[in-house]
N, C-alpha and C positions, 0 to 999 in steps of 0.2 A: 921538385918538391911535391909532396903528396899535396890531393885537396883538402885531407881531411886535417892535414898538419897547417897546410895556409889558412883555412876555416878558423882555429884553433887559435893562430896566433894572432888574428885579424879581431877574433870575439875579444880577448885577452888584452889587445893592446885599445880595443872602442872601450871599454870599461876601465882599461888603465889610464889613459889619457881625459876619459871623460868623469872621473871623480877628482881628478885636480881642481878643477876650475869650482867645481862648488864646493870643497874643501877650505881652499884660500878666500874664497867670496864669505861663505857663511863664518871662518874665524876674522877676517876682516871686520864684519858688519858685528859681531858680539863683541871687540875690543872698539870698537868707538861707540857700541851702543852702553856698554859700560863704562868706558871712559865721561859721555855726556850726563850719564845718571850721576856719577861721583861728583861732577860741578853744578848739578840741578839737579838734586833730589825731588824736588816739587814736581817735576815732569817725566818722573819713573815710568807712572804706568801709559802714559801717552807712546814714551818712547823704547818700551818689551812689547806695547800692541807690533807697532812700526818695524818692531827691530824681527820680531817672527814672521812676520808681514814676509818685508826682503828676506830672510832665510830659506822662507817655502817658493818664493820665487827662485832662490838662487840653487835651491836644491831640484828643481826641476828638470834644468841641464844633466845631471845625474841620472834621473830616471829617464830621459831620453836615450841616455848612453846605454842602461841596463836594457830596454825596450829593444834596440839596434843590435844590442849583443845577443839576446835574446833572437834574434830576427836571424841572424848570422850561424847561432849553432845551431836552431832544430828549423829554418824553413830554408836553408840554402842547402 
């Protein structure tokens, strides 16, 4: 196998496996952040601070993945 083709699929597969996990974290955390809102309205905006809060946390792992993918095609 070429290296430029194992590079390739190595870059492809760190960004394809590494945007699942903040995919499923950040629709997770918006269906109970919404779900909470619709039975306590009163506590809306406490819990869309909280709920962006965890999204930008969870969407971090993401940019990890793209930084390593990044790392993978142009310094390897």
């Amino acid at each position: 196998m070429d290296v430029e083709a194992a590079r390739l699929l190595a870059a492809g597969l760190c960004m394809g496996l590494g945007a699942i996990g903040p995919g499923i974290g950040e629709g997770i955390c918006a269906s109970r952040a919404l779900e909470a809102m619709g039975r306590n309205p009163e506590m809306s905006g406490k819990l869309f601070t909280n709920m962006l809060i965890g999204m930008a946390i969870s969407e971090t792992t993401g940019i990890y993945a793209l930084f390593i993918t990044f790392l993978i095609l142009f310094a390897v």
